[in-house]
C-alpha positions in Angstrom: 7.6 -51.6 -22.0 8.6 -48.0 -20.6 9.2 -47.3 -17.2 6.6 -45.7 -15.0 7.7 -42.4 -13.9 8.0 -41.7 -10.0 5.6 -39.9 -8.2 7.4 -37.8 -7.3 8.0 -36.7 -11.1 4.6 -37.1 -11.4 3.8 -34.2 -8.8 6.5 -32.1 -10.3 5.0 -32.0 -13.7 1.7 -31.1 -12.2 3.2 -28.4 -9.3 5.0 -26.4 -11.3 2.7 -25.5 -14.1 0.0 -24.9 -11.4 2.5 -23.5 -8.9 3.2 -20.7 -12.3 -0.3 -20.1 -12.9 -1.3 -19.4 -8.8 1.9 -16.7 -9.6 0.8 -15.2 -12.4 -3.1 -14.8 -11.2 -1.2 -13.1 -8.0 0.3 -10.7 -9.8 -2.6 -9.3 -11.7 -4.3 -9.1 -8.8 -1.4 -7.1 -7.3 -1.4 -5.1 -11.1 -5.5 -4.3 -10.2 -5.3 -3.0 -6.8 -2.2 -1.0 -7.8 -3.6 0.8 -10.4 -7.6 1.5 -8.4 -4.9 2.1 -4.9 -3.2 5.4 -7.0 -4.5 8.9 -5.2 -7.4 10.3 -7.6 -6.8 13.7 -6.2 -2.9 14.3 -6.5 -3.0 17.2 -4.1 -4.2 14.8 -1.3 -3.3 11.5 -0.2 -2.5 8.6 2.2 1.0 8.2 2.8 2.3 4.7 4.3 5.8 5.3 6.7 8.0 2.5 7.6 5.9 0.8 10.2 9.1 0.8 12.7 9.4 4.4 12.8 8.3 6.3 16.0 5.1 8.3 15.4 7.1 11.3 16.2 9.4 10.7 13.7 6.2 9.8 10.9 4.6 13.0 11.4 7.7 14.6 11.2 8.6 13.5 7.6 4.8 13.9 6.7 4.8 17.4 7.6 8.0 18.3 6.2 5.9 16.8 2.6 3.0 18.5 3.2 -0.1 19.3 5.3 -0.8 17.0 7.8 -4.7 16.4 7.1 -5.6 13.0 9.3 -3.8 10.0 10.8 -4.7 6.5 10.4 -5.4 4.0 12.9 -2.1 2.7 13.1 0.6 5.2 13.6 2.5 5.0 10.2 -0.3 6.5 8.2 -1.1 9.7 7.2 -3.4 12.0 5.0 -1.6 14.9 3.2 -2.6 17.7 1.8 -0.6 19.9 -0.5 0.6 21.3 -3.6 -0.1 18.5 -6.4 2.3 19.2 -8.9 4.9 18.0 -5.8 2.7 16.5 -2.8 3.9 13.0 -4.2 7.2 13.5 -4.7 8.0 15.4 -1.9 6.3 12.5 0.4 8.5 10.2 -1.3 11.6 12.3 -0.4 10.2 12.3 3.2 10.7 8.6 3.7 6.7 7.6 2.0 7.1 3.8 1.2 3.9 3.8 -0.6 1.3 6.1 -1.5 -2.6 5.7 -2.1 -5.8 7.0 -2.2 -7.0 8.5 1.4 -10.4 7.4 0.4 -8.9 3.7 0.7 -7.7 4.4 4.0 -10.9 4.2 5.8 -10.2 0.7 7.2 -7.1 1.8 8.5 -8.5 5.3 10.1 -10.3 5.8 13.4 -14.2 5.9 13.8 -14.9 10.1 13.6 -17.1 11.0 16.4 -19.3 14.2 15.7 -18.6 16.8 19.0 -21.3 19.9 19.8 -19.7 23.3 19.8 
């Protein structure tokens, strides 16, 4: 007669296969958003800052990319606008950790309230 594994090897076999699988369906997730995330108009996009710079410094680099077009709700956001052969790069250069489509950013930007002339 053959010993009876442990439980604990029991769980092991069973974790790790479904522990690989919960991985792998993360990262095509992460793979889908990417790719529908990627600006659809290159000369204007959302630009994401490191969150622990001042907003001083933020708009700063943004504007040294581009044309500052909107800010987002939280202070390490922006909206370019610029030339599209370069907008990207040159927010990259600026210190842009990540770069999407402003379209995308409307959870992250204020409520626009319509003012009369």
């Amino acid at each position: 007669m053959t010993p009876r594994p442990s439980l604990t090897r029991r769980i092991a076999a069973v974790a790790g296969p479904v522990a690989l699988a919960a991985l792998g369906a993360g990262l095509s997730l992460f793979a889908a958003v990417a790719v529908e995330a990627q600006p659809r108009t290159p000369g204007r996009i959302a630009a994401v800052f490191p969150p622990w710079w001042s907003p001083a410094k933020v708009v700063g680099a943004a504007a040294s990319a581009g044309d500052l077009s909107g800010v987002g709700g939280v202070p390490f956001i922006v909206i370019l606008r610029g030339d599209p052969a370069d907008l990207e790069q040159r927010a990259r250069a600026a210190g842009a950790v990540l770069l999407f489509d402003p379209a995308l950013a409307g959870a992250c930007a204020p409520a626009i309230t319509a003012t009369k002339p």
